[in-house]
PDB file of N, H, CA, C and O in Angstrom:
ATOM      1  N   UNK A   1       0.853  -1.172   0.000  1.00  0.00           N
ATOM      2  CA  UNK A   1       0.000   0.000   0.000  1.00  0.00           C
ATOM      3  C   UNK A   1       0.900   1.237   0.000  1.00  0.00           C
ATOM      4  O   UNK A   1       1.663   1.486   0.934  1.00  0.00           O
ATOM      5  N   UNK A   2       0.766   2.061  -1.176  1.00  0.00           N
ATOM      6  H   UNK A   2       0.147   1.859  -1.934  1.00  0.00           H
ATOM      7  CA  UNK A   2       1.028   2.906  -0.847  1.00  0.00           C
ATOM      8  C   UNK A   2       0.580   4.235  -0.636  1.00  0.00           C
ATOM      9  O   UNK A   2      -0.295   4.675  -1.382  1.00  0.00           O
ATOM     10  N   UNK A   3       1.241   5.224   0.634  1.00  0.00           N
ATOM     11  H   UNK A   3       1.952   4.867   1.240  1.00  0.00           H
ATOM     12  CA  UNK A   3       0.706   6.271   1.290  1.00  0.00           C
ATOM     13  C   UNK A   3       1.365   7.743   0.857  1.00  0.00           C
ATOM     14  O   UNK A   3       2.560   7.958   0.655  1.00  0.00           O
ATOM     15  N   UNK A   4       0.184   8.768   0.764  1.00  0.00           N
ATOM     16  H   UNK A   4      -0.787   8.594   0.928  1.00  0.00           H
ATOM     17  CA  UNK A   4       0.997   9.983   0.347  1.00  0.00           C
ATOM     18  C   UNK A   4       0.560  10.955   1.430  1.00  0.00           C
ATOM     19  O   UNK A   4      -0.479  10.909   2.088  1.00  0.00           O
ATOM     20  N   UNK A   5       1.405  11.716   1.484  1.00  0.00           N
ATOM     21  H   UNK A   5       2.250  11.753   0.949  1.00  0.00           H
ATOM     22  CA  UNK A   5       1.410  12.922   2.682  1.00  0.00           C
ATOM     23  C   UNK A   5       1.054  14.382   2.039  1.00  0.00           C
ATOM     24  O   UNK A   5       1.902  14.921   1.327  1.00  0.00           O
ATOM     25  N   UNK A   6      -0.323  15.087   2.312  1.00  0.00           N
ATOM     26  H   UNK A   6      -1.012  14.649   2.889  1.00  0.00           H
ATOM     27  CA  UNK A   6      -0.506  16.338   1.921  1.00  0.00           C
ATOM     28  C   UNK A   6       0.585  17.079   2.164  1.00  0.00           C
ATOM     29  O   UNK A   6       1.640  16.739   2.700  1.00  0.00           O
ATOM     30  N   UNK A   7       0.301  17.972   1.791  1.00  0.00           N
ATOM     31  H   UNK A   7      -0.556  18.248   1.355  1.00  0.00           H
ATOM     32  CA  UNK A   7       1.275  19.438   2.568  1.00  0.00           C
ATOM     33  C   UNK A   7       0.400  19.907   3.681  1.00  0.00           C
ATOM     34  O   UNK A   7       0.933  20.592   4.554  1.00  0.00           O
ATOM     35  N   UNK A   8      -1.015  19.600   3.778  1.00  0.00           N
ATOM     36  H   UNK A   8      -1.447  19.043   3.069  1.00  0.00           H
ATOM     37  CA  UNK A   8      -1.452  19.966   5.182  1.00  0.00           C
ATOM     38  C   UNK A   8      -0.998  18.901   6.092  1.00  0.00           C
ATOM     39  O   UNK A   8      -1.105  19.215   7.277  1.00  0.00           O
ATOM     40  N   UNK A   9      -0.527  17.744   5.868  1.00  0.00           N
ATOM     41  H   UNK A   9      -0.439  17.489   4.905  1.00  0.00           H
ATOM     42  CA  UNK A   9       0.218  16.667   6.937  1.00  0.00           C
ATOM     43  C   UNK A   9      -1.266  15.800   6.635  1.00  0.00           C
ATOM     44  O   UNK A   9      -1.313  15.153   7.682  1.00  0.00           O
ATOM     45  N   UNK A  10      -2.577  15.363   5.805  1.00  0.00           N
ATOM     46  H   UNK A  10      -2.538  15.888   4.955  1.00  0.00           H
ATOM     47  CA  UNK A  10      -3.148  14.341   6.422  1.00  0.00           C
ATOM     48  C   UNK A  10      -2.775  13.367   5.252  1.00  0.00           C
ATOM     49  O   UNK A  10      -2.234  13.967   4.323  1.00  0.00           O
ATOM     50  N   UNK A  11      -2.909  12.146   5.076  1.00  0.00           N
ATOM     51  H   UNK A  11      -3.348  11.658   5.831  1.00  0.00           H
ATOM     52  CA  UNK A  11      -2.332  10.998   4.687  1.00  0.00           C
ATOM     53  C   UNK A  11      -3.976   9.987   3.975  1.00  0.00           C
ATOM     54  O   UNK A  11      -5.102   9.644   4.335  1.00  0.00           O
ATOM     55  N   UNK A  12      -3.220   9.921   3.014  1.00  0.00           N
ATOM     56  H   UNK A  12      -2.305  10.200   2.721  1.00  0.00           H
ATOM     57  CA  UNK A  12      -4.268   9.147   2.135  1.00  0.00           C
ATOM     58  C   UNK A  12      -3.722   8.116   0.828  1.00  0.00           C
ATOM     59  O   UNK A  12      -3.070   8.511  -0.138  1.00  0.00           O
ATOM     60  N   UNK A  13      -4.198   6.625   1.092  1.00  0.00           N
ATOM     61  H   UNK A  13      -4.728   6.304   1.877  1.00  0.00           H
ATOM     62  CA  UNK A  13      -3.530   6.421  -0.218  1.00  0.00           C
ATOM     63  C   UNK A  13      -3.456   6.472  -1.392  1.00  0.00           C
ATOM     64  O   UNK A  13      -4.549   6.513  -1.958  1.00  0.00           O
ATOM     65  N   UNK A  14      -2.624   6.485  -1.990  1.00  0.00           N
ATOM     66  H   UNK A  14      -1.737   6.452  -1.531  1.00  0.00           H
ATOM     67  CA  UNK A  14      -2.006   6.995  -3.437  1.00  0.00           C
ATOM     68  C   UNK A  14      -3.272   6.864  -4.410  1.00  0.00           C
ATOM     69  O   UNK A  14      -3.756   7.838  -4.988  1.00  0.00           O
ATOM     70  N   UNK A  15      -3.820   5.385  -4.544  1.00  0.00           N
ATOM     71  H   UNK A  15      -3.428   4.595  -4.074  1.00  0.00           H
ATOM     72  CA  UNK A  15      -4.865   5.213  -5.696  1.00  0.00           C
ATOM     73  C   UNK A  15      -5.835   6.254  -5.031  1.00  0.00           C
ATOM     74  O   UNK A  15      -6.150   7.081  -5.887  1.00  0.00           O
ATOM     75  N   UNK A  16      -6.388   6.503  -3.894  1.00  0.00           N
ATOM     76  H   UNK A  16      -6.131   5.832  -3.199  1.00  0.00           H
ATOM     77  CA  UNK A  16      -8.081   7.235  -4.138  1.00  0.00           C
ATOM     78  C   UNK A  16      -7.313   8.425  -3.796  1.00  0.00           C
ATOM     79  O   UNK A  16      -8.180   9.279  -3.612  1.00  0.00           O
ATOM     80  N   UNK A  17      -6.226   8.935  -3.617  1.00  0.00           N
ATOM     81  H   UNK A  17      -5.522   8.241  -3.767  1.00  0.00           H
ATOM     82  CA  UNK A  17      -5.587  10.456  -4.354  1.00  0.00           C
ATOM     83  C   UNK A  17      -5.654  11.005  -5.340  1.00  0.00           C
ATOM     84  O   UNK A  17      -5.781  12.207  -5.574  1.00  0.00           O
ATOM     85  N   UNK A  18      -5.540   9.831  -6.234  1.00  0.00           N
ATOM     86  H   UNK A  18      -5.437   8.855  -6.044  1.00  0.00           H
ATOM     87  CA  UNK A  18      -5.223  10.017  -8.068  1.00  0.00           C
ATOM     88  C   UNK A  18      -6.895   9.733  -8.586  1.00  0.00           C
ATOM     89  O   UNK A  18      -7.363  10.440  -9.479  1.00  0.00           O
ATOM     90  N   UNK A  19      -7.416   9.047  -8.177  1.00  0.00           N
ATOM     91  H   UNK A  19      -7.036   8.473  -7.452  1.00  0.00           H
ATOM     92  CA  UNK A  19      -8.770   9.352  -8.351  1.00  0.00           C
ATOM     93  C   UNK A  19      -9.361  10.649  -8.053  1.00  0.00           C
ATOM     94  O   UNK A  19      -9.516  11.484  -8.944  1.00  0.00           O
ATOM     95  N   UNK A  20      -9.760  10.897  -6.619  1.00  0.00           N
ATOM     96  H   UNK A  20      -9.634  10.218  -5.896  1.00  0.00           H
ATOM     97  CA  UNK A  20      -9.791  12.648  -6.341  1.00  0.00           C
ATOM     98  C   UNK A  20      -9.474  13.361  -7.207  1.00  0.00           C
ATOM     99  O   UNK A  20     -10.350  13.884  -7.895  1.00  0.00           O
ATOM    100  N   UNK A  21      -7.762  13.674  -7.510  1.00  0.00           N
ATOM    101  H   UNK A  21      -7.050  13.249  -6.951  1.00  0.00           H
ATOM    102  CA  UNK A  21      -7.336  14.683  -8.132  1.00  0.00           C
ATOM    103  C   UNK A  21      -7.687  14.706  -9.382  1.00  0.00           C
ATOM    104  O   UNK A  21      -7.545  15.725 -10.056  1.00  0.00           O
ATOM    105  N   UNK A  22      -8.219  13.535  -9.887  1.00  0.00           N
ATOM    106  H   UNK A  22      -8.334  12.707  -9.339  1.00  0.00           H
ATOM    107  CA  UNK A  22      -8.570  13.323 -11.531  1.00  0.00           C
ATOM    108  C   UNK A  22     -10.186  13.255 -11.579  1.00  0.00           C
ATOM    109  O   UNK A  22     -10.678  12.373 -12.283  1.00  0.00           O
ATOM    110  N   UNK A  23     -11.032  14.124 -10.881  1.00  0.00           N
ATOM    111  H   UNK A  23     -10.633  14.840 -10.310  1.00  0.00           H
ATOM    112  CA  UNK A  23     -12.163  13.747 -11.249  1.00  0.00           C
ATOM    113  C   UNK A  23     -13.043  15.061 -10.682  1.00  0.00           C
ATOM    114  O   UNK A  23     -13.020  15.568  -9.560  1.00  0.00           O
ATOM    115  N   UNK A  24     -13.746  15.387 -11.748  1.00  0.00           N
ATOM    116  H   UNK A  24     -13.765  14.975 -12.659  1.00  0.00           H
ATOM    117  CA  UNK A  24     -14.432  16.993 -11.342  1.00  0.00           C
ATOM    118  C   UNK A  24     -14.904  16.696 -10.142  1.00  0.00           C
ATOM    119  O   UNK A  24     -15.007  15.581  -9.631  1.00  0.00           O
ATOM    120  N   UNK A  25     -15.247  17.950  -9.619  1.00  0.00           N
ATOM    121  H   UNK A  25     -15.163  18.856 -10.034  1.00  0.00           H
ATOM    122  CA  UNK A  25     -14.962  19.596 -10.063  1.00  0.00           C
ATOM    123  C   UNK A  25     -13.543  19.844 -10.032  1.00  0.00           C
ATOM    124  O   UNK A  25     -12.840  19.247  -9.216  1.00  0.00           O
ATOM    125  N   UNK A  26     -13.098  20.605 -10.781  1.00  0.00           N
ATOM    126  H   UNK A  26     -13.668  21.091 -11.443  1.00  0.00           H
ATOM    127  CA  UNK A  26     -11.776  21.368 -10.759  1.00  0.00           C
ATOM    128  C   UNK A  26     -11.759  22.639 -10.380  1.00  0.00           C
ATOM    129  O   UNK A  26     -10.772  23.002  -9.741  1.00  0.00           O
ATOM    130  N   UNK A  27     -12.820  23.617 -10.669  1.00  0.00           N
ATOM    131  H   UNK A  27     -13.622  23.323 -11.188  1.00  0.00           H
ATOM    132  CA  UNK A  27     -12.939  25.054 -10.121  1.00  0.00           C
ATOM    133  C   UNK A  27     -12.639  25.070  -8.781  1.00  0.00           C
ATOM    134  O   UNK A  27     -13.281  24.519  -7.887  1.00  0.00           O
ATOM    135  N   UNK A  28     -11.274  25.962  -8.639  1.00  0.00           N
ATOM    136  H   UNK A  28     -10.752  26.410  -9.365  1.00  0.00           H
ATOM    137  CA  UNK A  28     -10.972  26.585  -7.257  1.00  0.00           C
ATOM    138  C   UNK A  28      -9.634  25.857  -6.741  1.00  0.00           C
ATOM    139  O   UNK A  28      -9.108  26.146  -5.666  1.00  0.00           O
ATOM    140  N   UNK A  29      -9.180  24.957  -7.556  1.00  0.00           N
ATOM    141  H   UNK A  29      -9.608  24.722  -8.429  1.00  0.00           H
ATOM    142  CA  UNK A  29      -8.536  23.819  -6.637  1.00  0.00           C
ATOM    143  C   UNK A  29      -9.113  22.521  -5.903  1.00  0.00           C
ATOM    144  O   UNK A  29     -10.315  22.339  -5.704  1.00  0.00           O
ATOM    145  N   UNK A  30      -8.253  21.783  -5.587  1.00  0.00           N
ATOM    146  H   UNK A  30      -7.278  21.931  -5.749  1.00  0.00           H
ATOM    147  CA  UNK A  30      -8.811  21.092  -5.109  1.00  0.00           C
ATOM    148  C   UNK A  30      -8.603  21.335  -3.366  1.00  0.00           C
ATOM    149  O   UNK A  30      -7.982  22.293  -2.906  1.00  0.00           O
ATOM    150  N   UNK A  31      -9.216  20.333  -2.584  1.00  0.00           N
ATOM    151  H   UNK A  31      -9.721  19.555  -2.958  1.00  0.00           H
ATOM    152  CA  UNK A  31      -8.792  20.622  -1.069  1.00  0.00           C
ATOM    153  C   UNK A  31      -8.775  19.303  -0.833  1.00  0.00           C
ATOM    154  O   UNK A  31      -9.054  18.351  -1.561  1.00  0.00           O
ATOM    155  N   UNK A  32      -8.372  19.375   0.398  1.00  0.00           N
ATOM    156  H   UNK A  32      -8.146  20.148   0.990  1.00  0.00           H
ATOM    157  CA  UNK A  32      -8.293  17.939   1.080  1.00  0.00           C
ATOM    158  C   UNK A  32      -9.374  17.695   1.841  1.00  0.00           C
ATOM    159  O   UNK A  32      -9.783  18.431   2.739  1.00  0.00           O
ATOM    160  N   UNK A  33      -9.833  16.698   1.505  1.00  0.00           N
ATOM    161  H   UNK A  33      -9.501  16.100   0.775  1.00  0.00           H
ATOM    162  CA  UNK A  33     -11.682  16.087   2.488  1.00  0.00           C
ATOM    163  C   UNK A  33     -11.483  15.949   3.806  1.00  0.00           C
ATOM    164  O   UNK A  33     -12.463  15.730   4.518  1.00  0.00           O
ATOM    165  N   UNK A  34     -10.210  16.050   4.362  1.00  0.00           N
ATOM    166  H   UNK A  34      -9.414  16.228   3.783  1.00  0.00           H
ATOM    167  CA  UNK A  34     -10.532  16.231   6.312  1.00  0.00           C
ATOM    168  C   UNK A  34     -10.001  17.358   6.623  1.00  0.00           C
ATOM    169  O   UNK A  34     -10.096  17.601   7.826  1.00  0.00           O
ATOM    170  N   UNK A  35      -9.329  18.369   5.835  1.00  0.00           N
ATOM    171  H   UNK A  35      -9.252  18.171   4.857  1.00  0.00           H
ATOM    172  CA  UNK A  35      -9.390  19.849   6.648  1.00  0.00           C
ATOM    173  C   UNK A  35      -9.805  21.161   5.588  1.00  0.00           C
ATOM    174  O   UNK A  35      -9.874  22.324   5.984  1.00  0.00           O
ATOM    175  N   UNK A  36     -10.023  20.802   4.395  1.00  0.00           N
ATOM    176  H   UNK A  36      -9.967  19.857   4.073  1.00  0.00           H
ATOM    177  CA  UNK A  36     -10.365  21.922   3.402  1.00  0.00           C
ATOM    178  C   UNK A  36      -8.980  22.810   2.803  1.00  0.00           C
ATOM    179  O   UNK A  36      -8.915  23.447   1.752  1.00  0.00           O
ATOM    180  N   UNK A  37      -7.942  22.621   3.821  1.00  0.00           N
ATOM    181  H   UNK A  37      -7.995  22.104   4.675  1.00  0.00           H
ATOM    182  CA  UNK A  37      -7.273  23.188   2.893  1.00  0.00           C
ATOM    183  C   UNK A  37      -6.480  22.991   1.247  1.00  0.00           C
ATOM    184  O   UNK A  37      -6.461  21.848   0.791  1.00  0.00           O
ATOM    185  N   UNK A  38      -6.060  23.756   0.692  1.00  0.00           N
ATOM    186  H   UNK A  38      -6.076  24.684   1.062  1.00  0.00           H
ATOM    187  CA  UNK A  38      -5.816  23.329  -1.130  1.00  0.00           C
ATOM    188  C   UNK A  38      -4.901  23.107  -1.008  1.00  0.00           C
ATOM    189  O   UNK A  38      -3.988  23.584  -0.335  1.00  0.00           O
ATOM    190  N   UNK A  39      -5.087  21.571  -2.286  1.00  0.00           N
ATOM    191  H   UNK A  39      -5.829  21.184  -2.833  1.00  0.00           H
ATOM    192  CA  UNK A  39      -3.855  20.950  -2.108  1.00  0.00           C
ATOM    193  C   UNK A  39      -2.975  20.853  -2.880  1.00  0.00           C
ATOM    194  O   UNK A  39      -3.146  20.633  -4.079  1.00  0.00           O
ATOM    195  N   UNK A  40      -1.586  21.041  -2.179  1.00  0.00           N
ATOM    196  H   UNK A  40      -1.447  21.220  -1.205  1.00  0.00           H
ATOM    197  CA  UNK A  40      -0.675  21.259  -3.187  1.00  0.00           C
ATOM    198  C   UNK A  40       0.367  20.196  -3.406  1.00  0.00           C
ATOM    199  O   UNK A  40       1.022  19.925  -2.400  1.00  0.00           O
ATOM    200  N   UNK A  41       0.710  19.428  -4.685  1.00  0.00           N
ATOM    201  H   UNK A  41       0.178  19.648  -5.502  1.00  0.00           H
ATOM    202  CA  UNK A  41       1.503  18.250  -4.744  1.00  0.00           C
ATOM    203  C   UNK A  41       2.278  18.520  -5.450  1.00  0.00           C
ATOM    204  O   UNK A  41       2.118  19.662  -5.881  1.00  0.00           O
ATOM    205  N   UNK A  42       3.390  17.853  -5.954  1.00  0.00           N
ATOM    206  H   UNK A  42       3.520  16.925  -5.604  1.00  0.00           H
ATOM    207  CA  UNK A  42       4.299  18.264  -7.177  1.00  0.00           C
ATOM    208  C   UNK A  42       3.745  17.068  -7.923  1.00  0.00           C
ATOM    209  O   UNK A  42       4.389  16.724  -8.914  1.00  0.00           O
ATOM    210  N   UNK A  43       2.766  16.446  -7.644  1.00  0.00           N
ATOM    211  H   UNK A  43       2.243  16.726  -6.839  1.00  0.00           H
ATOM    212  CA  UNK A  43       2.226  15.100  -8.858  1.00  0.00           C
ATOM    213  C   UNK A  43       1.086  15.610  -9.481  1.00  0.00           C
ATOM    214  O   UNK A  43       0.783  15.136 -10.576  1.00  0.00           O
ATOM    215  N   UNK A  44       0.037  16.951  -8.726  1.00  0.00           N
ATOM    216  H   UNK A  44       0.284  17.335  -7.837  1.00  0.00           H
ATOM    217  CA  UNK A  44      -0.902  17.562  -9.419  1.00  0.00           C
ATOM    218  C   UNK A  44      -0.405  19.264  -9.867  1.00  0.00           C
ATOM    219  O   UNK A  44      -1.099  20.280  -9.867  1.00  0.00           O
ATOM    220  N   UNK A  45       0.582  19.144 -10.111  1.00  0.00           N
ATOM    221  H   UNK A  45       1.146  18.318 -10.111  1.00  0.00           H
ATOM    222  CA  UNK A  45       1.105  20.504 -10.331  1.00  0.00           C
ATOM    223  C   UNK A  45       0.483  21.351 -11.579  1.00  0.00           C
ATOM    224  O   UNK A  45       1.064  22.359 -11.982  1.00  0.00           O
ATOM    225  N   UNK A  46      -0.652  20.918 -12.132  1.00  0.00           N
ATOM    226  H   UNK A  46      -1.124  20.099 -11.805  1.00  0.00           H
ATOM    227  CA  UNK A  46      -1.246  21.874 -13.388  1.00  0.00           C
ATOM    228  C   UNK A  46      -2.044  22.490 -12.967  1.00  0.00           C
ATOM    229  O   UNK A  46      -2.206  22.563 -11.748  1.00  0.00           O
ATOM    230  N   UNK A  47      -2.954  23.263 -14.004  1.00  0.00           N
ATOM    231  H   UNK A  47      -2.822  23.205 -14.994  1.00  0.00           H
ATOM    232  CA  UNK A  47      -3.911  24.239 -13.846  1.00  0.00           C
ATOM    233  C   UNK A  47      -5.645  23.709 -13.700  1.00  0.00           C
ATOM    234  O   UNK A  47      -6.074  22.839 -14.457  1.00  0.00           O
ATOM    235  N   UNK A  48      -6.324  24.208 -12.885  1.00  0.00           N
ATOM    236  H   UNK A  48      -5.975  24.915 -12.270  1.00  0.00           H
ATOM    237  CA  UNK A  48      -7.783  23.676 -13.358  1.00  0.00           C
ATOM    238  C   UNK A  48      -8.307  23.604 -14.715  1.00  0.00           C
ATOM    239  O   UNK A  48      -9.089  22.728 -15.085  1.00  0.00           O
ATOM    240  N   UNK A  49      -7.897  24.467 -15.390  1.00  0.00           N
ATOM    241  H   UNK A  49      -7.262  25.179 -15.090  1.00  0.00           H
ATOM    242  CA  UNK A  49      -8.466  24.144 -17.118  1.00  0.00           C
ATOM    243  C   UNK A  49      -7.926  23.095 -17.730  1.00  0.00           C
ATOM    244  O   UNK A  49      -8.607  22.422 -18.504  1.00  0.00           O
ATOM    245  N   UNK A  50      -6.190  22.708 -17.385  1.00  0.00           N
ATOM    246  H   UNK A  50      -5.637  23.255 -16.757  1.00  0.00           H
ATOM    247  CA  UNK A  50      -5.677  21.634 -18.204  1.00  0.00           C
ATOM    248  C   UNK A  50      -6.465  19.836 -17.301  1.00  0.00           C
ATOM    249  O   UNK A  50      -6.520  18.660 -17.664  1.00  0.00           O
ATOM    250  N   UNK A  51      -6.924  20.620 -16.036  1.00  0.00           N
ATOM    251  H   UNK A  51      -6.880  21.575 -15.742  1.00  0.00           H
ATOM    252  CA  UNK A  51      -7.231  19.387 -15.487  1.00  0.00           C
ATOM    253  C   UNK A  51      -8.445  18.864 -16.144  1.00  0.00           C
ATOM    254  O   UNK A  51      -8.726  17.670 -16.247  1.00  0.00           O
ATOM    255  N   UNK A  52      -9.227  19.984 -16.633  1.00  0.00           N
ATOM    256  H   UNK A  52      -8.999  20.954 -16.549  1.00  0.00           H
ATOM    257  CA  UNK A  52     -10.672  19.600 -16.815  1.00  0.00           C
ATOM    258  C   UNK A  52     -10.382  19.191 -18.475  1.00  0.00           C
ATOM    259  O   UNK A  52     -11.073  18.463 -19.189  1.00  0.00           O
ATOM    260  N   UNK A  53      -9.359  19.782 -18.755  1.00  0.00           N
ATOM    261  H   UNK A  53      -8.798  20.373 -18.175  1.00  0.00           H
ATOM    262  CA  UNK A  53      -9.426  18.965 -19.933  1.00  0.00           C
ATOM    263  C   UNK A  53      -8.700  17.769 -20.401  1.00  0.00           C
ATOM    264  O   UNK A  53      -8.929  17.348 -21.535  1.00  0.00           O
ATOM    265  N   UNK A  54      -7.872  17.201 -19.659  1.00  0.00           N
ATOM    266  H   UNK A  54      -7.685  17.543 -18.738  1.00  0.00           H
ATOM    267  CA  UNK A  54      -7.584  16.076 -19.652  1.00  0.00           C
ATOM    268  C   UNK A  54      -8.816  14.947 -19.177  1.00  0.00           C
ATOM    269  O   UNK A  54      -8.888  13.760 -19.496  1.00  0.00           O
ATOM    270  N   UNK A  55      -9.683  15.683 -18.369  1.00  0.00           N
ATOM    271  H   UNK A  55      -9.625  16.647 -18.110  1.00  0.00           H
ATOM    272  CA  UNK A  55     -10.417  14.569 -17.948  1.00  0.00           C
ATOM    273  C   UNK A  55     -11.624  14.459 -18.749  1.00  0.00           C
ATOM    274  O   UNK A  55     -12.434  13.536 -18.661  1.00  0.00           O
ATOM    275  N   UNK A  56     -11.694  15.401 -19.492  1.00  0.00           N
ATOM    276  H   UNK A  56     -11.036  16.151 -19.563  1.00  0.00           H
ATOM    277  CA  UNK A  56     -12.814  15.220 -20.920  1.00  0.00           C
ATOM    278  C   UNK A  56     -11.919  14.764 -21.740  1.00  0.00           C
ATOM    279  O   UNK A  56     -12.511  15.065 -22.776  1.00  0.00           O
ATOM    280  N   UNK A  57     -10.733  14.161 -22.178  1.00  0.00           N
ATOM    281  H   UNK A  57     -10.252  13.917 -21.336  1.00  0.00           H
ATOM    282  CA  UNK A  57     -10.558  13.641 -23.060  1.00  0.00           C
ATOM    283  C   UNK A  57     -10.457  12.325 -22.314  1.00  0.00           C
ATOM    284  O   UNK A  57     -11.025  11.365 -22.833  1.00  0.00           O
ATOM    285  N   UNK A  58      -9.970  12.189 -21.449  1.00  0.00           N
ATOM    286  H   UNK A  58      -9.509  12.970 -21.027  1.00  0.00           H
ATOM    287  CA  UNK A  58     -10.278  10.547 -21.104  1.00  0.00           C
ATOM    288  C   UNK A  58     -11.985   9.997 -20.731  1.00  0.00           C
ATOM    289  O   UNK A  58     -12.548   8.902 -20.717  1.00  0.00           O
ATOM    290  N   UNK A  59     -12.298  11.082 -20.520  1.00  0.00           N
ATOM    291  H   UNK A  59     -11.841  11.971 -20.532  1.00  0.00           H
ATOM    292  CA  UNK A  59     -13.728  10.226 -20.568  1.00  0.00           C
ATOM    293  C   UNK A  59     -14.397  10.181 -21.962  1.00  0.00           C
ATOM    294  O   UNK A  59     -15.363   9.451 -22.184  1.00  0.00           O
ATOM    295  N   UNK A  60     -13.880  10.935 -22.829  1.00  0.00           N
ATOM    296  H   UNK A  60     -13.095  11.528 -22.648  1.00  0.00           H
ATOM    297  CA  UNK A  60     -14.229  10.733 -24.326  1.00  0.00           C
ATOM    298  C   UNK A  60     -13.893   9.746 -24.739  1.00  0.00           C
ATOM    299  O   UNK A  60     -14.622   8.961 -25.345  1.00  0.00           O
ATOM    300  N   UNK A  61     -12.329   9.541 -24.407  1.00  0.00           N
ATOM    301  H   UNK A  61     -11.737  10.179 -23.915  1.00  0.00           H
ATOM    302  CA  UNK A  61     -11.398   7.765 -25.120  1.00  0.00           C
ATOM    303  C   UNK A  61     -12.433   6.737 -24.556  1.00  0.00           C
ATOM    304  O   UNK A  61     -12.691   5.879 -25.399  1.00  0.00           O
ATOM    305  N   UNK A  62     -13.039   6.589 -23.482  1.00  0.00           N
ATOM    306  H   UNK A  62     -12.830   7.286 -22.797  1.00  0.00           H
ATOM    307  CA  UNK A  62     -13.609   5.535 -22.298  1.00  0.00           C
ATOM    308  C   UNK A  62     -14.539   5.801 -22.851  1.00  0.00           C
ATOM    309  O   UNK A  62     -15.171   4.754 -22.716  1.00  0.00           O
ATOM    310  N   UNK A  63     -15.429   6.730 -23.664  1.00  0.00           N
ATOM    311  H   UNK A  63     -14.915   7.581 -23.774  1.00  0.00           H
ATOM    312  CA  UNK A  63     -16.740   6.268 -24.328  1.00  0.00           C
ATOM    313  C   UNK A  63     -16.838   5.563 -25.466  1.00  0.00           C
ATOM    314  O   UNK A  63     -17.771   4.843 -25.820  1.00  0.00           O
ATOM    315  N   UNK A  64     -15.317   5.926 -26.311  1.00  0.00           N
ATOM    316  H   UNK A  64     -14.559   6.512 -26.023  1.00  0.00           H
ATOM    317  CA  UNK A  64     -15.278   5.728 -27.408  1.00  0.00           C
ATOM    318  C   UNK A  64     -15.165   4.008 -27.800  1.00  0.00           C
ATOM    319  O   UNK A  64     -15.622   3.409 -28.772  1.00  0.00           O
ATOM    320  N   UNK A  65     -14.363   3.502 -26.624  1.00  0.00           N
ATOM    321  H   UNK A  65     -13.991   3.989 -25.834  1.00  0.00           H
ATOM    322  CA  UNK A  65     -13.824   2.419 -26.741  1.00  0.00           C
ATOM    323  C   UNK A  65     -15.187   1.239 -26.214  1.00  0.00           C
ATOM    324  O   UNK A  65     -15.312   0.048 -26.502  1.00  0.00           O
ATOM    325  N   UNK A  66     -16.005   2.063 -25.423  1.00  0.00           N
ATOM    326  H   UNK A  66     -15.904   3.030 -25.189  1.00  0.00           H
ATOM    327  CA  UNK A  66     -17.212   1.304 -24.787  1.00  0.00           C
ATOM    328  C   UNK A  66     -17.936   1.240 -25.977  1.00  0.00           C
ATOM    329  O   UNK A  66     -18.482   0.152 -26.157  1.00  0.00           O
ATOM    330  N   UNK A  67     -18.173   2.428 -27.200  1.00  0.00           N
ATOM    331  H   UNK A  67     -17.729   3.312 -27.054  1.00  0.00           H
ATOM    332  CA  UNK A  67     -19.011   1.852 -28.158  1.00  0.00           C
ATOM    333  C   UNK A  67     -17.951   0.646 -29.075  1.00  0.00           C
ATOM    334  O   UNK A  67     -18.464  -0.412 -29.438  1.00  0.00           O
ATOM    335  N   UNK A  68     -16.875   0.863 -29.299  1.00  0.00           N
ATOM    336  H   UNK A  68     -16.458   1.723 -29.005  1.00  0.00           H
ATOM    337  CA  UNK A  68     -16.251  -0.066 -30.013  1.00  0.00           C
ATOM    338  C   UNK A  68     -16.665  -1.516 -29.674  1.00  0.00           C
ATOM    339  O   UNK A  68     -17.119  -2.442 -30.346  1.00  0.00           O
ATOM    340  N   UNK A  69     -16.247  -1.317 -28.028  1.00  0.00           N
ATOM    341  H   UNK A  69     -15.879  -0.565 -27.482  1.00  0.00           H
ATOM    342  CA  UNK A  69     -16.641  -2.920 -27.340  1.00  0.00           C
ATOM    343  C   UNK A  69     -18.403  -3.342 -28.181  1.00  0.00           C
ATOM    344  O   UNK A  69     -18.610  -4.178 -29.060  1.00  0.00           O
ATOM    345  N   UNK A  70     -19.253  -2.558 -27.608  1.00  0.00           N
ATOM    346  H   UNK A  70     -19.084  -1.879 -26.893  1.00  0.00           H
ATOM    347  CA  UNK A  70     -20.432  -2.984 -28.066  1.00  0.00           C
ATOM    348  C   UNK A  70     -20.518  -3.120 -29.338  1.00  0.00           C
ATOM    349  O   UNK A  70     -21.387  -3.895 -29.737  1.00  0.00           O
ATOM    350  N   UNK A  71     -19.522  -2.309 -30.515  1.00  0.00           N
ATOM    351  H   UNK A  71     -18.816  -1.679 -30.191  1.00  0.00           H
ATOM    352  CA  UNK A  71     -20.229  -3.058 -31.614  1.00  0.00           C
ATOM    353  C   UNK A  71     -19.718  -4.490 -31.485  1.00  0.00           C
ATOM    354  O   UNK A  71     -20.460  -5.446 -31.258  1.00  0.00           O
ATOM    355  N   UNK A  72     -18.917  -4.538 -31.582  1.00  0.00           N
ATOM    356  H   UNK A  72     -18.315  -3.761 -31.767  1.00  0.00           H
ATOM    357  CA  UNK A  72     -18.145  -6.062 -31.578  1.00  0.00           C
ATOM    358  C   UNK A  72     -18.637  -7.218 -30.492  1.00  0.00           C
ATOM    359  O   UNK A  72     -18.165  -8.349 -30.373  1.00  0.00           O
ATOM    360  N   UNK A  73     -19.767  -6.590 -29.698  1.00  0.00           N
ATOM    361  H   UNK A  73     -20.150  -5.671 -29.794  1.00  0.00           H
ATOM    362  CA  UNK A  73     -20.268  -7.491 -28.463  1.00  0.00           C
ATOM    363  C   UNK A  73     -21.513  -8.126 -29.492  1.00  0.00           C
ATOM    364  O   UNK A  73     -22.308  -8.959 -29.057  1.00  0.00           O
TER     365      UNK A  73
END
């Protein structure tokens, strides 16, 4: 398991970090769910616009590939 350390000091592991940080809302930053303050990583180091748009293009690829599956299902 591995564990990552905010910069506010609370501790969460790595996978439902990278989930969080990858999944709207992006407006404002993000914060941390046990004290609110914004969080700052050198692994989420971009902007809210590049975030929101990375995550519309992966949920575009993940639709795209779900219709592929179904035609072929």
């Amino acid at each position: 398991m591995h564990v990552e350390r905010l910069y506010c000091g609370h501790l969460f592991h790595l996978q439902c970090l990278v989930t969080f940080m990858k999944t709207p809302p992006f407006h404002g930053g993000k914060k941390c769910p046990t004290c609110g303050q914004r969080i700052y990583h050198e692994k989420w180091g971009v902007s809210d616009k590049l975030a929101e748009e990375r995550w519309a293009h992966q949920q575009a690829r993940a639709r795209e590939l779900a219709e592929v599956e179904d035609f072929f299902n």
